[in-house]
Steps between C-alpha positions, in 0.01 A plus 500: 500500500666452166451679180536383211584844312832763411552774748560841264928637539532800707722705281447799746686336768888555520755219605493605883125472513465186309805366742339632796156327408675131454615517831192620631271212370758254610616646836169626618235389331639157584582290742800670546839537262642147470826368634781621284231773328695849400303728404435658121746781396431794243764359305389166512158605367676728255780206340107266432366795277629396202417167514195527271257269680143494360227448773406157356910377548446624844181339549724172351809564700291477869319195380844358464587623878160347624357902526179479405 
């Protein structure tokens, strides 16, 4: 199904767990972890921070990566 709506941050959720739930959704949740897939690190999560993305430029930015 496909929504057509923002999901709300989780600003309660440290790097690790944030990390940990990437690689959940695409490992399990999927069809498995793609060839070549490493998984999400705290400090992965933790350098994208800053970046300032609203949720519309997200919304934008997987439209442009066929993600919605």
């Amino acid at each position: 199904m496909t929504y057509n709506g923002f999901m709300p941050g989780w600003p309660q959720l440290d790097d690790a767990a944030i990390a940990n739930t990437l690689n959940h959704v695409i490992i399990d949740l999927g069809a498995g972890a793609p060839a070549g897939f490493t998984p999400y690190t705290a400090d992965e999560v933790a350098a994208h921070r800053g970046d300032g993305l609203t949720p519309a430029a997200v919304h934008e930015l997987r439209a442009e990566l066929g993600l919605n």
